[in-house]
N, C-alpha and C positions, 0 to 999 in steps of 0.2 A: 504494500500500500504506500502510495508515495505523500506527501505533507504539503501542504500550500503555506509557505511563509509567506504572514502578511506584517507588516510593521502594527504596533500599539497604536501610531497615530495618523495611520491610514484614514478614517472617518472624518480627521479634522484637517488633513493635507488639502489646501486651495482648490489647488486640480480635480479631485475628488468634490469639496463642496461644490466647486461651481457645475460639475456634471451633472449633481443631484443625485438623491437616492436611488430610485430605478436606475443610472447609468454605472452607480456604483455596487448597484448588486450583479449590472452584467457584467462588472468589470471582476468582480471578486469569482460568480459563474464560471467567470472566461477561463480565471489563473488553474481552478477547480479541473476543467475539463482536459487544459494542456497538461498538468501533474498523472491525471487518471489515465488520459489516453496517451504519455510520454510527447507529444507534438514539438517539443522543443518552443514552445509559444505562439504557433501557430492555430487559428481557428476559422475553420470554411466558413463562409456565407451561410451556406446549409443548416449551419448549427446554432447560429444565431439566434435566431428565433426560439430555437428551443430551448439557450440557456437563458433568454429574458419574454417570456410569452405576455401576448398580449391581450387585452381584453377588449371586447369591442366598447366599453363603456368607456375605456381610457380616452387620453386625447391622444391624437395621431404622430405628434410631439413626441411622446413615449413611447412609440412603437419600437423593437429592437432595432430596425434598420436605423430608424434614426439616433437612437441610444449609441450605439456602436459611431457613426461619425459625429457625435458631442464627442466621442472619446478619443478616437482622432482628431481633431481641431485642437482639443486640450494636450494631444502628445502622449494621452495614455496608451495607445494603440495604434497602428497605422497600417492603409491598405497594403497588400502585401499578395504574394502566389505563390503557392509550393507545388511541386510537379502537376504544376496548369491550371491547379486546384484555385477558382480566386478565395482571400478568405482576408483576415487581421492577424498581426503581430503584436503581440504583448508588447511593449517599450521595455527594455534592459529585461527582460524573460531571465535571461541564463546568469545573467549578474545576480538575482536572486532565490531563484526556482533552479532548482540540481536537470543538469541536462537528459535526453534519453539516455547516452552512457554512461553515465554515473548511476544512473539507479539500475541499468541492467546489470553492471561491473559489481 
């Protein structure tokens, strides 16, 4: 099982306040999903949705597509492809989330 290191004061980092809550649960989602499925910080299009669902009563604002570029414009994540796959990159992923080969090794 691998760990999602989040810093203490993650909740209160600018970047985080100014995404808002919903961008900062897909953000937290996102680190969640790269850890379980090893992706090295990578996360498809595809999966988006699924790690911030939305509701049709929400405002459209909060929808994960748009949640996801609040999170790039702030730097926390950015467009990105991996073998053709389009998808998002964690910012600094491996600077603090252990790589695919360190958790296989």
């Amino acid at each position: 099982m691998a760990w999602v290191k989040l810093d203490d004061h993650f909740p209160d980092h600018p970047k985080v306040v100014s995404a808002g809550p919903l961008a900062g649960w897909l953000y937290v989602s996102g680190l969640c999903y790269c850890n379980r499925l090893l992706t090295n910080g990578f996360i498809p299009f595809s999966q988006v949705a699924r790690l911030a669902p939305h509701r049709e009563d929400q405002d459209l604002r909060d929808s994960p597509g748009h949640l996801a570029i609040r999170l790039c414009e702030l730097g926390l994540w950015a467009k990105s492809e991996h073998k053709g796959v389009p998808g998002f990159v964690v910012h600094d992923f491996l600077k603090y989330q252990p790589s695919k080969k360190k958790v296989l090794t």
